[in-house]
N, C-alpha and C positions, 0 to 999 in steps of 0.2 A: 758287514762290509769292512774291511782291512783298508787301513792306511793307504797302502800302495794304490788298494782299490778304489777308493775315493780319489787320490789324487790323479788316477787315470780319466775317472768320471769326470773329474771336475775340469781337466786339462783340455779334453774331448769338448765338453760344451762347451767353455769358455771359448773355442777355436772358433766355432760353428758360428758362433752368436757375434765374434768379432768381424768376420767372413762376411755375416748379413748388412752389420753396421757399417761396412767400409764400403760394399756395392753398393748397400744404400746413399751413401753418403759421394761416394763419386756421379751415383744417375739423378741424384736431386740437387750438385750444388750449383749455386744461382738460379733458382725455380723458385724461391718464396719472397723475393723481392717484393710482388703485390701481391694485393689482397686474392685476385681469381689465381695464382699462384699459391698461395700456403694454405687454400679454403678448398678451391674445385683442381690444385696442379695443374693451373693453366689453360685446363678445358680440353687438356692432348692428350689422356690418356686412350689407351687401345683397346682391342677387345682382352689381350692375356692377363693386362695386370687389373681391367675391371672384375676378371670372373676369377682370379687368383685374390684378390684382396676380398671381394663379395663369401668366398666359400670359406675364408682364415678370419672374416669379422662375425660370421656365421656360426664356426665350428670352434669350441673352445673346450676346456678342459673338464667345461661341464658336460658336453654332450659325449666324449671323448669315457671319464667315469661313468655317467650317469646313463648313458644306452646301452655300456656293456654289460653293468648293471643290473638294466629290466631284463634285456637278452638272459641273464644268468640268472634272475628269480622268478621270470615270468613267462614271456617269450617276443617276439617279434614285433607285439601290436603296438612298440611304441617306437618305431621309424613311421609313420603317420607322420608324427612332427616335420618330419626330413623329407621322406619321399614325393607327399603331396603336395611339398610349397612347388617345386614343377608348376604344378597349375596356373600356380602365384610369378613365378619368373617370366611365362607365357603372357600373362593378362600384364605381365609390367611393360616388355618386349612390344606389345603391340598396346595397347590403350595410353599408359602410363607415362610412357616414357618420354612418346613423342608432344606430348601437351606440354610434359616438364622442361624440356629443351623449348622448345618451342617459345616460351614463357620466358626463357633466359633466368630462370630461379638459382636463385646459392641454395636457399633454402626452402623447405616445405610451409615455414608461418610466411613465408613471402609471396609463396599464389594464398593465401586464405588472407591475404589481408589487401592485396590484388582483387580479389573474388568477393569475399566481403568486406570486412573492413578493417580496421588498425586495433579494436577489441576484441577480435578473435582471433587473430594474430597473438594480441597478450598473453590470451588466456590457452594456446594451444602452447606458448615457450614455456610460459608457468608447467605446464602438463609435462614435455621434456625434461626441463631441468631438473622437475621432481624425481622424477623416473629416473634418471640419468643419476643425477648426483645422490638420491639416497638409495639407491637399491640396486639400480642394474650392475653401474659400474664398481662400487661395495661388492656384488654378489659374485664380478668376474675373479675379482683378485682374492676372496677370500675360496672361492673352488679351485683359481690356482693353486692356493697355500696349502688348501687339503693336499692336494693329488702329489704335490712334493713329499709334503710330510708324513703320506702314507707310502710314497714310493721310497726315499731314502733315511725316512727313522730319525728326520732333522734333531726331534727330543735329546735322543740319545749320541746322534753324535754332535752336537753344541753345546751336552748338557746343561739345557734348559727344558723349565717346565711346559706343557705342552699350551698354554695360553700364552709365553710370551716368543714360543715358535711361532705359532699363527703371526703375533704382531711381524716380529721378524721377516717372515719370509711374505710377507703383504709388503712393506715399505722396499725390501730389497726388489718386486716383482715389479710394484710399483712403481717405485724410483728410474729403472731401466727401461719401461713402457713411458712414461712421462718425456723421455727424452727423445723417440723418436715422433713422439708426438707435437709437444712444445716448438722443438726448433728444425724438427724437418715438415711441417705441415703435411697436407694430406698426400703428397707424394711421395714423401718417403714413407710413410704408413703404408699408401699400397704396393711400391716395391719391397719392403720389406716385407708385406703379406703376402706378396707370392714368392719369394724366395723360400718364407717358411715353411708356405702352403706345397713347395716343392718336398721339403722336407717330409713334413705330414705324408705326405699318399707312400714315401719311399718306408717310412713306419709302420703306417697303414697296413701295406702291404705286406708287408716284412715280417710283425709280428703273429695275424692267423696263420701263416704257411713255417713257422720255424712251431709256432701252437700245435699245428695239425701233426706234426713231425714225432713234437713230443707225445701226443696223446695215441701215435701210430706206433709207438715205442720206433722208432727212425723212417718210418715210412708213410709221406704225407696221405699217399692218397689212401691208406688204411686208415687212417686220423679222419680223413674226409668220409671212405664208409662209416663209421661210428658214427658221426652228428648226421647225415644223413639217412639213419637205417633205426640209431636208438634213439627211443625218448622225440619220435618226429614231433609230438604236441609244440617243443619248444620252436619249430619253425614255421609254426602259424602266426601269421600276422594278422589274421580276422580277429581282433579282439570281443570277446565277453565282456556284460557287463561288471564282473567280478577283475578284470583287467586294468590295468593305466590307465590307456587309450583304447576305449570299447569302440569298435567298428562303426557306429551310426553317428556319431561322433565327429567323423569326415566329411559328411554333407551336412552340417551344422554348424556348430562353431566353429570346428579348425579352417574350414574357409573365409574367414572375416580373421581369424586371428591368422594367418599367413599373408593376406592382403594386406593386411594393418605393417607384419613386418617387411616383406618385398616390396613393396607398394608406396608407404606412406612415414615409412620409419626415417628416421633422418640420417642415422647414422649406417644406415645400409643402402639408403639413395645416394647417396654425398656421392658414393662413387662414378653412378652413373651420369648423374649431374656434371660431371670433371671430364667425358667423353667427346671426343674430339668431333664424333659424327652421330648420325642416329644408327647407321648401320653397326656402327662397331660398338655401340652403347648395346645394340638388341644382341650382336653377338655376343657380348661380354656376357649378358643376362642371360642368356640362352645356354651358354656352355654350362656356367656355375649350375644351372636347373639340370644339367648330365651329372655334376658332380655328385648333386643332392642324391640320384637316383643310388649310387656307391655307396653310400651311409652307411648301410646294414650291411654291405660287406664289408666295413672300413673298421663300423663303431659298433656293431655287434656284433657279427659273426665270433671275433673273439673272446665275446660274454658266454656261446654256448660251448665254445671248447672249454673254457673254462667249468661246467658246468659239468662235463664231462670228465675231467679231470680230476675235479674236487667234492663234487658232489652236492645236494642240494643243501640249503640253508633247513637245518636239522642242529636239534640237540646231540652233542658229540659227531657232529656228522660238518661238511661241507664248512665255508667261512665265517666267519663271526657277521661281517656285511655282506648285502649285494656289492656294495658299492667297493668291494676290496678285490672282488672278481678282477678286473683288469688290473692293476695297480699288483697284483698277486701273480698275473699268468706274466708279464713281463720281466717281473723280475727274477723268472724261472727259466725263461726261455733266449732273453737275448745276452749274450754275452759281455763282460764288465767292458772293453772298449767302449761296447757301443750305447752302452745306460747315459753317456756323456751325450751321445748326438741325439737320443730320444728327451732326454731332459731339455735339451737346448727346443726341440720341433715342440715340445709342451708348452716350455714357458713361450716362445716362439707364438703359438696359437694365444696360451694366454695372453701377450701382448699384444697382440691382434687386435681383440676386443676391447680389449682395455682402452690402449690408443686410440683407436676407432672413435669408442664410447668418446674421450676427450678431449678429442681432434671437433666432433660434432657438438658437443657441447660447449665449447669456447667458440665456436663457428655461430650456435644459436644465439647467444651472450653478445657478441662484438654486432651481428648486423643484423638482429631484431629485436636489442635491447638498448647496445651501448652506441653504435651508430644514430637509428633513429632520435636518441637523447640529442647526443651533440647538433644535429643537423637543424632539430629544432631550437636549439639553445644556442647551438655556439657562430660565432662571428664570421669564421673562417670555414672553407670547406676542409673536411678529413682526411689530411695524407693515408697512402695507406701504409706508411711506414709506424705512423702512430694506433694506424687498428692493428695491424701485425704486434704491434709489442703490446695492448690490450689485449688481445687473443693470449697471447704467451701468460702473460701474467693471470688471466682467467683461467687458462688449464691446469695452472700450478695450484691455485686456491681452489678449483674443483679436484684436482689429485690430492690433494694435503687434507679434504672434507671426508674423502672417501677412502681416506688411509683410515680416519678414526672410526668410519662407522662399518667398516669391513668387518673387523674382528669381533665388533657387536653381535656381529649374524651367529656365531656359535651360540649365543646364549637363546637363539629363536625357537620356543620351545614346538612350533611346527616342524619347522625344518628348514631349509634354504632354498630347496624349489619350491614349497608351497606358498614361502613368501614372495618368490618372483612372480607366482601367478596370482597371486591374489591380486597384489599392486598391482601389474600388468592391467590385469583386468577394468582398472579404475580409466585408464587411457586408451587403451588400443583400439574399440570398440566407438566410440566415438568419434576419434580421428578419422578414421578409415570411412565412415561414416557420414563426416562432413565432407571430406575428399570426394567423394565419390558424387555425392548432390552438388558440390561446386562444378563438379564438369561436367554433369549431364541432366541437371536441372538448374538451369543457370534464372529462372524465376523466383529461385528461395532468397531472402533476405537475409540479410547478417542474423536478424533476429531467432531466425532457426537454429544456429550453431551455439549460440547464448544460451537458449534455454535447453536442448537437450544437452551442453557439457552439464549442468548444473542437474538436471532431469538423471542422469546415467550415473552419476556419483554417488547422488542420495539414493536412488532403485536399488545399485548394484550393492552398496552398502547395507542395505538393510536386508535385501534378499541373500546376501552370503554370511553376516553377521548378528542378523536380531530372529529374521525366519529360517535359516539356514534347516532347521529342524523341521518344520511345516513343509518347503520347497524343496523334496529332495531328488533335486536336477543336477545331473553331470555339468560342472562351471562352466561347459564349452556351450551344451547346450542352453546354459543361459544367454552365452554372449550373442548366441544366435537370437536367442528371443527378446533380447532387448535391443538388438541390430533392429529388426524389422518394426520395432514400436518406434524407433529413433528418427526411421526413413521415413515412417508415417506421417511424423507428427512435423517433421521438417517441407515435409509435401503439402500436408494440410497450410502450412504457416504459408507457403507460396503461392497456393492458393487462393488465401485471406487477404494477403498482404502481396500482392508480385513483387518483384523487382523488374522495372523496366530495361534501366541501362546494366550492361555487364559489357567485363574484356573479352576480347576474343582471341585464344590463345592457339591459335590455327594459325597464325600470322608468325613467322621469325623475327623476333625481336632482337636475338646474333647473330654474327655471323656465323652460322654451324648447317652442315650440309644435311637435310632431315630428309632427304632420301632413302628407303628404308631398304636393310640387307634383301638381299633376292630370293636367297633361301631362308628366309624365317620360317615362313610356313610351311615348308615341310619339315625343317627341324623341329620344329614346335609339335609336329604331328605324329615323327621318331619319339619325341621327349613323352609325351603322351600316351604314348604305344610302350614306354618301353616301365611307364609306369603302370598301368594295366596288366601287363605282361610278369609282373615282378608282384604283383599282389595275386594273379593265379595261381603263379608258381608257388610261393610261401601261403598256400590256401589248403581247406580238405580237396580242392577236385585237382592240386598239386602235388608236392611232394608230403604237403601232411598225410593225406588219404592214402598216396601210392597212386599218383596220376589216372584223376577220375576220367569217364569218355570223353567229357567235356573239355579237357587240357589241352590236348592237341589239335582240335579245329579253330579253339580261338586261337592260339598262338599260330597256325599257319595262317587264317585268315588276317589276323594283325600285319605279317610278314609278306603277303601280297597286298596289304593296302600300300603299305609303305613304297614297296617296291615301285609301283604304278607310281605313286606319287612322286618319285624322286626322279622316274626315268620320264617321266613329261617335265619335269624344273629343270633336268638335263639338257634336255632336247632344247628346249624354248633358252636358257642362259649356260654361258661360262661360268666355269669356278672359279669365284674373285672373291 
């Protein structure tokens, strides 16, 4: 890249990203005054900017490398992650959601300490904060750092060595994500998440269709015969168990670990929490579950043109990584203007999560840590002037912990997703876990949440790390098997033990209109269908096979459920 060229790149994002921060900053000022102001923005958010902040705190730079990736070494089976949470947006839309409003929660330890008691409360922020501040949000900004430094060659053009780029380009990601975090509270986080999220889909898009162009030698839709005609294996999404994501895999774990994050996750709830009604919380979550469905045309499709292009990972053959597949087709195909505005929607998504991540974690910190402290200790009640500037100063000391331990993750001799799922692993699973017996066994005691956090640590720990050899189970499928021993053993405790008195969070404890959108359920039934529909297609009795008998009856049958469904929600309501 040429001087000139860089400085048009750099001229180009720098616009984009000023552009975000000044809309931002005009639709959030005077909004973080209070605390339900800089924590939930006021509780008025709508359905655009809950399912536009929900799909840019979701979609990061990992999944952005890291899918187009599998698409380009393997093939399809690993949008599972993506397409299935659908299910997970559904069960949030209608179970979820409305218990959580209803309850008036900021946060997720605050119905578990509601529900059971103020030590399980403790010991679920304990589980966050870990998670949060040593791994997740580490793990966002240092897959930012990659994806720059293998997109613009940071080494060579800073001349520095490639460990004090990393540092670099973490503090500089860092530092900029910290500030719409810190002093614009979760409103400008979400507006600026969908401004980006704007950005993203125009990339998105942008890039497979100029991909398919080049691989047509100029003509898309000969780009498109090729992936569709050679090499169809790579658009099989049924995975083997020689695959990422093996197919049986989806009715197992990856159902508990989609719950865990639509569901129970703090830093992907906050938003829906911030919803000004229940109807436009369920829309907000119901569109982003459309978004999810786009993934594999978004964030891998152009893994297999790349595939095409370059060839498979082979000696003397194809790329040195999967993982250079995208990071390689883009900066072949889009033109040097526009490497400025793709850089900007990257780190854009990167700060997304980032933010996100410590937006929620100063949020867990101030009012189920440092709140509850003072309330009981101090004299005076808690402005919220004074928890807004404890917030502040807690994101800054959680961004400044995860500036140092980011750049650690290069030296992770597994690798950096294997250590986000291991970790994961140690939480996700029990949370989701307790959440779910709190709302619909409301006879378990605190006692039950006590000992299987403690119960799933020591199991999951020794069955991934002492027997891993002995036990040789797909991780997903463990989370499943220690889900169901979890649920047991927390049902048996209720049993032994009942609990008499519980809340009852059926009741509106705010003022917020819990009237639920009218067409949920048949959107929800679209979302479903259009998820079933998208794993035929990418199957042998789809376009792998060459459209088995079977292809076209269920998709027409699909397409007259829907239909019936929607022209009676017609008939019977208006579109509001």
């Amino acid at each position: 890249m040429t001087q000139f060229e860089l400085g048009i790149t750099l001229l180009s994002m720098t616009f984009f990203m000023l552009l975000v921060g000044w809309i931002s900053y005009r639709l959030t000022k005077g909004t973080v005054l209070s605390r339900d102001g800089y924590f939930l923005a006021g509780r008025g958010l709508n359905a655009w900017f809950i399912a536009g902040s929900l799909l840019l705190t979701n979609l990061s730079a990992e999944q952005l490398i890291g899918l187009n990736g599998s698409a380009y070494g393997y093939n399809l089976s690993s949008m599972a992650w993506e397409v299935t949470a659908a299910f997970s947006t559904i069960c949030m839309a209608f179970f979820f959601l409305p218990r959580y409003l209803a309850g008036g929660f900021t946060t997720l330890p605050q119905f578990l300490s509601d529900r059971f008691d103020d030590d399980v409360r403790k010991l679920s922020v304990i589980l966050f904060m870990l998670g949060y501040g040593l791994v997740t949000i580490p793990s966002v900004l240092y897959s930012g750092s990659i994806a720059v430094l293998q997109l613009f060659n940071v080494p060579k053009l800073l001349n520095l060595s490639y460990e004090y780029s990393i540092f670099f380009t973490i503090f500089i990601i860092g530092g900029v994500g910290s500030v719409y975090a810190v002093f614009g509270g979760l409103r400008a986080v979400v507006v600026s998440d969908t401004l980006n999220g704007i950005g993203l889909l125009i990339i998105g898009l942008t890039v497979p269709v100029l991909g398919l162009s080049l691989l047509g030698e100029g003509s898309t839709a000969a780009g498109l015969r090729i992936v569709l005609n050679e090499n169809t294996d790579k658009l099989n999404a049924i995975g083997s168990t020689s695959d990422p994501t093996p197919f049986a895999t989806v009715f197992t774990g990856m159902i508990f670990a989609n719950l865990f994050y639509w569901c129970s996750n703090q830093y992907v709830i906050q938003r829906t929490l911030g919803a000004k009604s229940l109807a436009e919380g369920q829309k907000g979550v119901l569109f982003s579950g459309f978004f999810k469905v786009l993934v594999p045309f978004l964030m891998m499709f152009p893994g297999l043109i790349a595939f095409h292009l370059y060839g498979p990972k082979a000696p003397g053959a194809g790329l040195a990584s999967i993982d250079s597949a995208y990071p390689q087709l883009v900066a072949d195909v889009l033109p040097v203007y526009a490497m400025g505005f793709f850089l900007a929607v990257l780190l854009g998504a990167v700060f997304s999560s980032f933010n996100s991540l410590l937006n929620s974690a100063a949020t867990l910190f101030c009012l189920d840590i440092y709140l509850p402290y003072k309330n009981r200790h101090g004299r005076t009640p808690v402005s919220d002037f004074e928890v807004i500037r404890t917030a502040k100063y807690a994101s800054l000391a959680i961004a400044l912990l995860s500036f140092l331990v980011a750049p650690l993750l290069q030296y992770a001799p597994e690798g950096l997703w294997q250590v986000i799922r291991i970790f994961t692993g140690f939480y996700n699973i029990p949370v989701i876990a307790i959440v779910l017996v709190g709302f619909f066994a409301r006879q378990v005691p605190a006692l039950g949440p006590k000992l299987i956090i403690g119960f799933h640590i020591i199991a999951y720990g020794l069955l991934k790390f002492v027997f891993h050899d002995f036990v040789d189970l797909h991780f997903l499928h463990l989370y499943a098997i220690l889900f169901v021993i979890e649920i047991g053993m927390m049902l048996l405790i209720g049993r032994l033990y009942p609990r008499e008195d519980f809340s009852n969070y059926d009741l509106n404890q705010r003022d917020v209109l819990l009237q639920s959108w009218r067409f949920a359920i048949p959107c929800s039934l679209s979302l479903g269908s259009l998820v079933i529909a998208l794993y035929v297609l990418l199957s042998p009795i789809g376009l792998v096979g060459g459209n088995d008998i079977f292809f076209w009856p269920i998709n027409i049958g699909l397409i007259l459920l829907n239909l019936l469904v929607w022209l009676v929600f017609f008939k019977r309501h208006s579109w509001v």
